[in-house]
N, C-alpha and C positions, 0 to 999 in steps of 0.2 A: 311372351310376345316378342317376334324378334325386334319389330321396328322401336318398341318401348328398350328392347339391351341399348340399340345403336345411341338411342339418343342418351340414353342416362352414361355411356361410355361418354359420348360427347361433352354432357354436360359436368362431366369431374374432370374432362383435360380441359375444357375451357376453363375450371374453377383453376386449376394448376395454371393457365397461361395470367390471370387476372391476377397472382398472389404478386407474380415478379413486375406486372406490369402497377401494379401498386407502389411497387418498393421505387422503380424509376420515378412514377407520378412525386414520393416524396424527395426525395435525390435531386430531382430536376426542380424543384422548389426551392430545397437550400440553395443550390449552386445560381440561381435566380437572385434568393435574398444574398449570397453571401460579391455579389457583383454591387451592390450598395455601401457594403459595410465592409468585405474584408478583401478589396481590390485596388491599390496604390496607384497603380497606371490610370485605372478609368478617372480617381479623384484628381492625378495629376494632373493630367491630360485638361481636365474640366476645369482646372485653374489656371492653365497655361493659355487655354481658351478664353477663357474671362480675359485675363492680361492682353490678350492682344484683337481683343474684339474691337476696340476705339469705342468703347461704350455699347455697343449694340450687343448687349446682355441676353436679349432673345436669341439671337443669335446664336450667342454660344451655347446656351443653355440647351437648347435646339440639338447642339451637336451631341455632346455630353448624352441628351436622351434619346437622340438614333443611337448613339452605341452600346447605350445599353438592352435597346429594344432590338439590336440586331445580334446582340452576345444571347439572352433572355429565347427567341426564336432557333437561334442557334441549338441551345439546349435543347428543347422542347423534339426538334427535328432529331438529334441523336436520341433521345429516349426512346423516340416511334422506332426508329432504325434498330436501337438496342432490342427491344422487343420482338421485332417480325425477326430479327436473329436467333434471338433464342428461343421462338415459336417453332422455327424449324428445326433447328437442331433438337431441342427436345421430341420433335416428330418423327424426324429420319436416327434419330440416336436409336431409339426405343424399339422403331418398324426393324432396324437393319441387326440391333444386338437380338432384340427379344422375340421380334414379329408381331409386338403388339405396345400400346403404348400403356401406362397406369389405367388410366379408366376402361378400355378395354381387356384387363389383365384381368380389373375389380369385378367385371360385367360374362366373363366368359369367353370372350372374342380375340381373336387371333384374324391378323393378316396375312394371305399367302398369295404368291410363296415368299419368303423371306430370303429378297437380294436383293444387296445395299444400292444396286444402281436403282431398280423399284420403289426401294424404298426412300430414294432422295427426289426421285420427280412426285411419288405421290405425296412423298411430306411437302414437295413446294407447294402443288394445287393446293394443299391442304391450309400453307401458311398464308397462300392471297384470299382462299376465299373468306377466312376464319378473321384474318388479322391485318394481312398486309393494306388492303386497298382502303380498309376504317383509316389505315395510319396516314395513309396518301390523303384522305378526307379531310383529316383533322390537321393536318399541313397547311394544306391548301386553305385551312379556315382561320391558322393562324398566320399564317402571311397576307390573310384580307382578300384571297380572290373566293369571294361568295360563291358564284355562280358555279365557280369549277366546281367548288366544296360541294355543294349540293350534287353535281352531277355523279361526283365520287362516291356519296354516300349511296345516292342512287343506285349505280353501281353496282355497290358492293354488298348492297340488301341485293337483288337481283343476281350476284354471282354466288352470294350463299343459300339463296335458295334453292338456286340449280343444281348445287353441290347435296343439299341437305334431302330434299325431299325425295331425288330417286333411291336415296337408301333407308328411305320408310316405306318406299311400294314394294309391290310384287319381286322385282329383279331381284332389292336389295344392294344393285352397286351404286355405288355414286360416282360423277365424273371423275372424281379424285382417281378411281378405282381402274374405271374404264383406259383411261389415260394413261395408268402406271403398268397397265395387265395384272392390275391384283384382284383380289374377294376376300371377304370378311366374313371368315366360319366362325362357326359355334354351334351349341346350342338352337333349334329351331331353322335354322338358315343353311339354307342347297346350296353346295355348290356345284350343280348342273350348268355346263355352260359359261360358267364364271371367267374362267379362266383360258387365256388363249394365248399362243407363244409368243413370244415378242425377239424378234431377229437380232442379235446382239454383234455388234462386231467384233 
């Protein structure tokens, strides 16, 4: 079945996008705890603050835990970043050397034609609708605007769908596809039509 290849290709680059996004989730935790414990400046800072607060202890204390909650955000925001980085790049690396990425290698499928300019725009559609705008979601939720947040998420279930389901139908391309002038042969899967020039300069 081809629509059952597409997705089980899918579902082993996503397992490969989740492995590194793991490794950051830990990384971004120590570098979290070690802003407590192994940070000179923030304790100084938080002492120098007490000293010349004229007492107003909250105050200080106040400050001390905006910066830490603004260093603590900080992190969290490069993680996301790190991530939809190497979302693509392992996208467009794979499309532009191989013509196909691991789980599509493991599944039979190949993308054509294999030209690194194709292969860099359909790796991006590939990295917003798969990764990038969850990451803009979970920003926006950790910098406290709810409302964005949700609208983000929204979003970005609604741009992977779009992406996901036209290549379980009939066509078999998804917008990624359509947008880059690529198709995705193998096994079972026409490419009748698929493929249409794209003007280069």
């Amino acid at each position: 079945m081809p629509g059952l290849r597409r997705a089980m290709a899918w579902t082993i680059d996503f397992a490969l996008v989740v492995t590194p996004a793991s490794v950051l989730a830990v990384l971004t935790f120590d570098r979290m705890s070690a802003l407590v414990t192994d940070v000179p400046e923030l304790a100084a800072r938080g002492g120098f603050d007490l000293l010349t607060s004229c007492g107003d202890v909250i105050d200080a204390s106040g400050s001390l835990g905006s910066s830490l909650w603004n260093r603590s955000v900080l992190y969290v925001e490069q993680a996301f970043g790190l991530l939809v980085v190497t979302t693509f790049l392992y996208q467009w690396g794979c499309l532009a050397l191989a013509g196909r990425t691991l789980g599509k290698g493991l599944t039979g499928l190949r993308v054509a034609p294999r030209v690194p300019g194709r292969a860099a725009l359909r790796a991006a559609v590939t990295t917003a609708t798969d990764v990038a705008v969850y990451a803009v979601a979970c920003v926006l939720l950790v910098e406290g605007h709810i409302a964005l947040s949700v609208l983000a998420w929204l979003a970005a279930v609604a741009l992977f769908l779009c992406n996901a389901l036209p290549a379980l139908g009939p066509g078999r391309r998804s917008p990624a596809d359509r947008v880059a002038g690529t198709s995705v042969t193998g096994p079972g899967l026409s490419t009748a039509g698929a493929m249409r020039p794209v003007r280069t300069s």
